[in-house]
Backbone as XML, in Angstrom:
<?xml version="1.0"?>
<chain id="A" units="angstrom">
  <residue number="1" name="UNK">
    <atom name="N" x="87.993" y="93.833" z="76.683"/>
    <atom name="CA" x="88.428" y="93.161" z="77.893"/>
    <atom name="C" x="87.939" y="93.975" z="79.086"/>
  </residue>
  <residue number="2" name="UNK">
    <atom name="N" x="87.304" y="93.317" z="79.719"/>
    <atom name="CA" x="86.547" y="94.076" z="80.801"/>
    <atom name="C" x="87.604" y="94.063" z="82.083"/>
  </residue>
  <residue number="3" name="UNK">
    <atom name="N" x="87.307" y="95.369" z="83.072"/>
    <atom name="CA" x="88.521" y="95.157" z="84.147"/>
    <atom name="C" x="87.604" y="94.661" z="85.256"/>
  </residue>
  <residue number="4" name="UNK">
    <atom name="N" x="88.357" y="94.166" z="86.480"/>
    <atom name="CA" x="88.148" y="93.945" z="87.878"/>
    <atom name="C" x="87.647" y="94.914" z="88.709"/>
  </residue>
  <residue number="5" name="UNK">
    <atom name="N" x="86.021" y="95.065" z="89.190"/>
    <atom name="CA" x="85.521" y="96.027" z="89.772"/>
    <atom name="C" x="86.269" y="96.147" z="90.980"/>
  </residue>
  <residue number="6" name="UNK">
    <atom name="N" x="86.609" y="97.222" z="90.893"/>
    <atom name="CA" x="87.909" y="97.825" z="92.534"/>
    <atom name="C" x="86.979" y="97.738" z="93.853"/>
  </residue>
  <residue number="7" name="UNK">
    <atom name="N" x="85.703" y="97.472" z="93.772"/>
    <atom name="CA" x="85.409" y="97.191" z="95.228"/>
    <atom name="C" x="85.442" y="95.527" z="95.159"/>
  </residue>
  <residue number="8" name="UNK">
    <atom name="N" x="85.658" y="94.766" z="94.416"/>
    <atom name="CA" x="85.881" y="93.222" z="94.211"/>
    <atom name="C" x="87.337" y="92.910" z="94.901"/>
  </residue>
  <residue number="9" name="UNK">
    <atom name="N" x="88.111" y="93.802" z="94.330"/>
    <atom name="CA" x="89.594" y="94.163" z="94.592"/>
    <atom name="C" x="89.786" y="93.851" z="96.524"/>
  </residue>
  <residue number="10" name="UNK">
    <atom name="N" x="89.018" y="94.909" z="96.475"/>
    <atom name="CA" x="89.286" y="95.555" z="97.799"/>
    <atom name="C" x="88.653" y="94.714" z="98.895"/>
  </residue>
  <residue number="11" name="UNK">
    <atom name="N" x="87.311" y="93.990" z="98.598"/>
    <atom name="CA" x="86.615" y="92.826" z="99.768"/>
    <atom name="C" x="87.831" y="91.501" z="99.426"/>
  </residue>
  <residue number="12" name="UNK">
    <atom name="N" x="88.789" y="91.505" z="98.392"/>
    <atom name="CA" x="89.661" y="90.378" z="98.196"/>
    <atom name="C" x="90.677" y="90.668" z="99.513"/>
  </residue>
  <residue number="13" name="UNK">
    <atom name="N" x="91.153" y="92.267" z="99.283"/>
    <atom name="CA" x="92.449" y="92.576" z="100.313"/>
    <atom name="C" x="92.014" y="92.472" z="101.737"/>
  </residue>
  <residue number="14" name="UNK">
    <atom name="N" x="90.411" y="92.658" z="101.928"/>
    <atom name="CA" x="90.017" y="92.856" z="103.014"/>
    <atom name="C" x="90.050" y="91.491" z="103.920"/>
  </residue>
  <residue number="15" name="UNK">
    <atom name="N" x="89.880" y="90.350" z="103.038"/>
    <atom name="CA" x="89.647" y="88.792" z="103.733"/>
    <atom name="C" x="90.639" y="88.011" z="103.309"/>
  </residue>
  <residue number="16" name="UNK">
    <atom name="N" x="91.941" y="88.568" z="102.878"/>
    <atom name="CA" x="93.395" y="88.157" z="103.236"/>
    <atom name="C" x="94.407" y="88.627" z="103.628"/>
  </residue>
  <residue number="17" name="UNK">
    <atom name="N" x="95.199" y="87.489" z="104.354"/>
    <atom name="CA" x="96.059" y="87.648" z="105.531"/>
    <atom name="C" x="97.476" y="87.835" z="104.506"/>
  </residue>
  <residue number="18" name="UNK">
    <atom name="N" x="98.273" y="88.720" z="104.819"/>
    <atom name="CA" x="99.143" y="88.900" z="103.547"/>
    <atom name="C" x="100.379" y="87.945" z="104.577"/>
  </residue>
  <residue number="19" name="UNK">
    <atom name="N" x="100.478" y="87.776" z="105.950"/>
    <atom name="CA" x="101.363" y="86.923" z="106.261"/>
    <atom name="C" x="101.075" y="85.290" z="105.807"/>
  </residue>
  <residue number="20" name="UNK">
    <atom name="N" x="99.632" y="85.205" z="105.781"/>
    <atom name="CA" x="99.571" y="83.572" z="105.505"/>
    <atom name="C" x="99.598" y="83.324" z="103.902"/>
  </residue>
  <residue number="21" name="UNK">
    <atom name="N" x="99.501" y="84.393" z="103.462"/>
    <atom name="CA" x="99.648" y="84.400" z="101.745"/>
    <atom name="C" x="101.352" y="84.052" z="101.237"/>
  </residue>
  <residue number="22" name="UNK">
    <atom name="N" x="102.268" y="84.529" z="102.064"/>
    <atom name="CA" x="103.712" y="85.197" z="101.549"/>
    <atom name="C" x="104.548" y="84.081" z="102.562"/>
  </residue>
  <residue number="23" name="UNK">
    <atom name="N" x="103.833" y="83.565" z="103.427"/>
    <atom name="CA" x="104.650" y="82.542" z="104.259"/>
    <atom name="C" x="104.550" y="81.470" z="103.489"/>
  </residue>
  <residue number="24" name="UNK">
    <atom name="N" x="103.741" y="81.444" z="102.193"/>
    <atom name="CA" x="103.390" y="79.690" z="101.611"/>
    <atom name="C" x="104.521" y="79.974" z="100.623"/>
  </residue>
  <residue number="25" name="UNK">
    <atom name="N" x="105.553" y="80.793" z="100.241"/>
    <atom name="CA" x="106.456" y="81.367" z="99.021"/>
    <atom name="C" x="107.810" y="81.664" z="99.844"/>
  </residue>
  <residue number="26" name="UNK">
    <atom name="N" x="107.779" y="82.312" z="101.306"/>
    <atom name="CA" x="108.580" y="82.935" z="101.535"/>
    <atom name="C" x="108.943" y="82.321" z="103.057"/>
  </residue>
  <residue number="27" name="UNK">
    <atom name="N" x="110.120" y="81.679" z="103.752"/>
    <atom name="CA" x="109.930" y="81.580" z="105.392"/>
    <atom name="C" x="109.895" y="82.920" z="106.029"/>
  </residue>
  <residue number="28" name="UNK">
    <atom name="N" x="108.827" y="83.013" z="106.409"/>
    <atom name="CA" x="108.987" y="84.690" z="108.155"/>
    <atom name="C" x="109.550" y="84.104" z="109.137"/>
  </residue>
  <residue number="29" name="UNK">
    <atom name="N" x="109.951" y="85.377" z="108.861"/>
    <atom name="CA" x="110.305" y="84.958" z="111.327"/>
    <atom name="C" x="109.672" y="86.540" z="111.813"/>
  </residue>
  <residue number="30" name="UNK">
    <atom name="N" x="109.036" y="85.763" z="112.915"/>
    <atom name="CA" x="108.057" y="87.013" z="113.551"/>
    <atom name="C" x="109.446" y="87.760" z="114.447"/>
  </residue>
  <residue number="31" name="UNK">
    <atom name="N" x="109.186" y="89.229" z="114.295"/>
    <atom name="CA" x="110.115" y="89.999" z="114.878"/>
    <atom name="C" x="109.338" y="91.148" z="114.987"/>
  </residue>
  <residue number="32" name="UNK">
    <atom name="N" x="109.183" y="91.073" z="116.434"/>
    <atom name="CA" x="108.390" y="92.548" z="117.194"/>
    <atom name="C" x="106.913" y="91.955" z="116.562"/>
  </residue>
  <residue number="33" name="UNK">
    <atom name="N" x="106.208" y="93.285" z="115.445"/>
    <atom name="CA" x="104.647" y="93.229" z="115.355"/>
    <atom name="C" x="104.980" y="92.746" z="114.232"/>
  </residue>
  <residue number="34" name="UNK">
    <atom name="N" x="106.429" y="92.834" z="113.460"/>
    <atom name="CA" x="106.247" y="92.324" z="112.122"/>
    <atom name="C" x="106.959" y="90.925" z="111.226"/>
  </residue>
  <residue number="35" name="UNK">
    <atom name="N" x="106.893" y="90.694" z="110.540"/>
    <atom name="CA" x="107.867" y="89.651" z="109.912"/>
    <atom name="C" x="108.961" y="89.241" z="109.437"/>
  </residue>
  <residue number="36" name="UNK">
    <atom name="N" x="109.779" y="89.024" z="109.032"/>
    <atom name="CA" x="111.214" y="88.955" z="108.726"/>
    <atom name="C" x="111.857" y="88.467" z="107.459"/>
  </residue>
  <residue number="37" name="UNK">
    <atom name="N" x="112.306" y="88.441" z="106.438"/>
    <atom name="CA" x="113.096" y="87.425" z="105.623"/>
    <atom name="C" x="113.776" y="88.122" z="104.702"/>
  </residue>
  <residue number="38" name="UNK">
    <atom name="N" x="114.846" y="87.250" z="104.047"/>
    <atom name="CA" x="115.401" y="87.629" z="102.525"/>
    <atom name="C" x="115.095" y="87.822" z="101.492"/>
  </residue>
  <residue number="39" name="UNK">
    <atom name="N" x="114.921" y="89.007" z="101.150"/>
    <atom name="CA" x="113.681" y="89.241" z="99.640"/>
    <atom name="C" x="113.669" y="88.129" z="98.805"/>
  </residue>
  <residue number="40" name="UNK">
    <atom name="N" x="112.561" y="87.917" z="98.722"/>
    <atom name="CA" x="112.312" y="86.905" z="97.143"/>
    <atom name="C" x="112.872" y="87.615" z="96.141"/>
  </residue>
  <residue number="41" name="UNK">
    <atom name="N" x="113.152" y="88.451" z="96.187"/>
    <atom name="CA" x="113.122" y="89.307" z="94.240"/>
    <atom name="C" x="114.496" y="89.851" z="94.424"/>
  </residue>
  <residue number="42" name="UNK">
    <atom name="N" x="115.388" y="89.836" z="95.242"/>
    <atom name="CA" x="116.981" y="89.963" z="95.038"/>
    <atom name="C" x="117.670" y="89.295" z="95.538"/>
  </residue>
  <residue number="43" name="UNK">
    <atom name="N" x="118.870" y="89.025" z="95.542"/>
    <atom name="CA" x="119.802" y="87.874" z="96.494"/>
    <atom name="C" x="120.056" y="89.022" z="97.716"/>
  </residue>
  <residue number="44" name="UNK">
    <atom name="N" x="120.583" y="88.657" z="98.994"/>
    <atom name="CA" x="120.795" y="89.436" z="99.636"/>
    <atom name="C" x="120.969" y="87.611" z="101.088"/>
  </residue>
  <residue number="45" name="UNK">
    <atom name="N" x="122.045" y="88.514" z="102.117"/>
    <atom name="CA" x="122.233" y="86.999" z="102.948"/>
    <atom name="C" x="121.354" y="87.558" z="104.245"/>
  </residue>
  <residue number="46" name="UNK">
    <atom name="N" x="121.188" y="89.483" z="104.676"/>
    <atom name="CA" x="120.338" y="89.465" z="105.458"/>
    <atom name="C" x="119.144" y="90.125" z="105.402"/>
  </residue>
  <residue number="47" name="UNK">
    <atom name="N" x="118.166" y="89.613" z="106.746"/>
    <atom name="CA" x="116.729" y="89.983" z="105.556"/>
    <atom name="C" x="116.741" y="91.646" z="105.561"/>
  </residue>
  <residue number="48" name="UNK">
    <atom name="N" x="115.795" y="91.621" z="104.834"/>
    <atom name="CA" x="115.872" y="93.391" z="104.492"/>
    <atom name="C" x="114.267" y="93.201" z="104.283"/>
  </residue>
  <residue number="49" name="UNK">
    <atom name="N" x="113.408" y="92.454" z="104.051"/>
    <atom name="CA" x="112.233" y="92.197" z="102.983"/>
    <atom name="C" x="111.119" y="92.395" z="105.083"/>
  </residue>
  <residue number="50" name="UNK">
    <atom name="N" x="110.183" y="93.311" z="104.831"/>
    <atom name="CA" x="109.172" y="92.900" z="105.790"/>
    <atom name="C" x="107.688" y="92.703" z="105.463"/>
  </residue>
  <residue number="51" name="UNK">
    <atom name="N" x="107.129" y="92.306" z="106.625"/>
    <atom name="CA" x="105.825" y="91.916" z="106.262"/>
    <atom name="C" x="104.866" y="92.375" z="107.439"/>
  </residue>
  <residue number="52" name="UNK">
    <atom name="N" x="103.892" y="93.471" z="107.378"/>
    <atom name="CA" x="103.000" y="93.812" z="108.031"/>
    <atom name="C" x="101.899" y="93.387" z="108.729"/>
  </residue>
  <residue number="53" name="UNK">
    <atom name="N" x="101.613" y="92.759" z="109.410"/>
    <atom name="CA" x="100.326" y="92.043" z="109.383"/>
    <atom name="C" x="99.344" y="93.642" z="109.933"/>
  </residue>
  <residue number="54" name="UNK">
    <atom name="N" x="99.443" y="94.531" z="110.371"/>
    <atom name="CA" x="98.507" y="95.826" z="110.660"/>
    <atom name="C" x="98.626" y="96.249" z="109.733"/>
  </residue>
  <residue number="55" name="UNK">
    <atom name="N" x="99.334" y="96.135" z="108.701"/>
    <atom name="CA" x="99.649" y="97.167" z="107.645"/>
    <atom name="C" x="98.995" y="96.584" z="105.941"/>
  </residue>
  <residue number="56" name="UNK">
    <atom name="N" x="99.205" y="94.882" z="106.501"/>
    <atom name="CA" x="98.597" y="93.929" z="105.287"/>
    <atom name="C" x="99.631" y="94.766" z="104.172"/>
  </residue>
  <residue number="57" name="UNK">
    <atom name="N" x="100.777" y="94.878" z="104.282"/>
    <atom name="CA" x="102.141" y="95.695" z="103.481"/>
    <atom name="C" x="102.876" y="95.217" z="103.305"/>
  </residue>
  <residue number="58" name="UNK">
    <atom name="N" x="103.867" y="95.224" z="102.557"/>
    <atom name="CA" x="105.163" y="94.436" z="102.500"/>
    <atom name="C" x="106.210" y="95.450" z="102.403"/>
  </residue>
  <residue number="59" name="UNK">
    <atom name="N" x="107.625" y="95.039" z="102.495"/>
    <atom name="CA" x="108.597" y="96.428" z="101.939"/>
    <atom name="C" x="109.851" y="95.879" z="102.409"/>
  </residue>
  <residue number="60" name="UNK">
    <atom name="N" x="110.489" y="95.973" z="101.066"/>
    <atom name="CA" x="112.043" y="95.474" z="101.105"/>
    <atom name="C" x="112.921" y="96.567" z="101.076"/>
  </residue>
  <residue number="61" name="UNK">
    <atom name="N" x="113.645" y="96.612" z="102.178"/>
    <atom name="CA" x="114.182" y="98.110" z="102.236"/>
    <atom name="C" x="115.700" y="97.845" z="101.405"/>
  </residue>
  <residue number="62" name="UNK">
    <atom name="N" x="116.149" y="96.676" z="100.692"/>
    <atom name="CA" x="116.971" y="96.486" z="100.180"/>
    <atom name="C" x="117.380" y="96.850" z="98.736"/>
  </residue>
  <residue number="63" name="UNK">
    <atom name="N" x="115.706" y="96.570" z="98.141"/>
    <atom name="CA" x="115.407" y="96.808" z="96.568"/>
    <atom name="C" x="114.197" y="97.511" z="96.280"/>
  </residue>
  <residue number="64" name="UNK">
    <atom name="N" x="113.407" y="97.994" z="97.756"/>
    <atom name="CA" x="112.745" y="99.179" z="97.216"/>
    <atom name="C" x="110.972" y="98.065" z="96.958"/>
  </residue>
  <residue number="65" name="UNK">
    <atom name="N" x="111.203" y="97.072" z="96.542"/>
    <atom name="CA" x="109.991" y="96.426" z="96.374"/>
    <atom name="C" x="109.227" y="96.530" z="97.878"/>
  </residue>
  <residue number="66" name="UNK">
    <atom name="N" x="107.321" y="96.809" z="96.960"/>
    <atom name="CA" x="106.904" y="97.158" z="98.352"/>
    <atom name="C" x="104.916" y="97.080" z="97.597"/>
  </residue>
  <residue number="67" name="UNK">
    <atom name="N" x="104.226" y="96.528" z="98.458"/>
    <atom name="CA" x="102.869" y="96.558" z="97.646"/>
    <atom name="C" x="102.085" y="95.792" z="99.350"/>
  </residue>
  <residue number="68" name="UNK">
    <atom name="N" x="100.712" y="95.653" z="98.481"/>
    <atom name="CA" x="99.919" y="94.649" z="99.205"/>
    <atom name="C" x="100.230" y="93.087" z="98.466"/>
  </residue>
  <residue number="69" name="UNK">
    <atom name="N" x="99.170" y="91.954" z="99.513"/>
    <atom name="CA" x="99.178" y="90.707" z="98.629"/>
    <atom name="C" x="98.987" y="90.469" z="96.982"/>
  </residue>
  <residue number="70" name="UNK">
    <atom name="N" x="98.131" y="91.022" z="96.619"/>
    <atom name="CA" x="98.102" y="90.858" z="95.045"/>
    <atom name="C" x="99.092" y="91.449" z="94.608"/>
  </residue>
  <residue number="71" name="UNK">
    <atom name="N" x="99.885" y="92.544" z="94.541"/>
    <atom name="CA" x="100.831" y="93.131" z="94.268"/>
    <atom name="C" x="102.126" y="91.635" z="94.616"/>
  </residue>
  <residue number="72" name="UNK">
    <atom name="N" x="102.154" y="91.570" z="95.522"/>
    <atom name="CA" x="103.181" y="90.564" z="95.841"/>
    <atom name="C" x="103.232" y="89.024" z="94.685"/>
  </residue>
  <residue number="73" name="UNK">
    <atom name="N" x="102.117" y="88.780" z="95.085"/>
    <atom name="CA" x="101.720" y="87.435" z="93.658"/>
    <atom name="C" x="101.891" y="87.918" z="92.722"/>
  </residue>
  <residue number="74" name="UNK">
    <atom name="N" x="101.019" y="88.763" z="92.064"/>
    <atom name="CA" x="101.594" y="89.278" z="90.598"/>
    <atom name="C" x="103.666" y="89.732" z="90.372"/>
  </residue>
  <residue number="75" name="UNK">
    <atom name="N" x="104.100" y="90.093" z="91.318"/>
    <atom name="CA" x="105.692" y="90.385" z="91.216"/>
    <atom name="C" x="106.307" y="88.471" z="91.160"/>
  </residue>
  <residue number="76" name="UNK">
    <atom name="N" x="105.621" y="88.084" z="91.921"/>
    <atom name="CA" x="106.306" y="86.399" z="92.679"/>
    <atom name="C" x="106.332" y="85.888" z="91.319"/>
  </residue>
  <residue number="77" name="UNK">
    <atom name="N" x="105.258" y="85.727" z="90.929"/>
    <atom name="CA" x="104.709" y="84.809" z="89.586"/>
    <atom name="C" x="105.018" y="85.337" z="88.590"/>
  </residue>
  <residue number="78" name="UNK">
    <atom name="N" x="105.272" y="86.851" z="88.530"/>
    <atom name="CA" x="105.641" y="87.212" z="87.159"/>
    <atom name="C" x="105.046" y="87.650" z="85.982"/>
  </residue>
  <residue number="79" name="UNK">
    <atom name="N" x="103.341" y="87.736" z="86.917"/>
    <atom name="CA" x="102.431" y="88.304" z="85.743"/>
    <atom name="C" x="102.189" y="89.557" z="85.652"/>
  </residue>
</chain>
């Protein structure tokens, strides 16, 4: 099984928007430079979960979950 050449990886992270990726799964609300909501991956009633757009980052200060976009899809979906 052959792997995914990491500069393939990386022109992927480079020409996506991790807010327009995570807004089609998740509602944001823009707050300050960054994004807003209730983690997908725990219950919780306020948000704790953010979203970077300078940072192309995510990070839920609630449960610790925290990656780029592929990282995020692979957790969402479960693969």
């Amino acid at each position: 099984m052959s792997r995914i050449p990491q500069q393939f990886i990386d022109d992927l992270l480079a020409r996506t928007d991790i807010v327009d990726v995570i807004e089609t799964y998740v509602p944001l609300k823009k707050k300050g430079r960054e994004h807003v909501a209730c983690c997908p991956f725990h219950t919780e009633k306020t948000p704790s979960f953010t979203v970077s757009p300078d940072k192309q980052f995510y990070h839920c200060f609630g449960c610790g979950a925290h990656g780029t976009v592929l990282g995020f899809l692979l957790d969402y979906e479960h693969l």
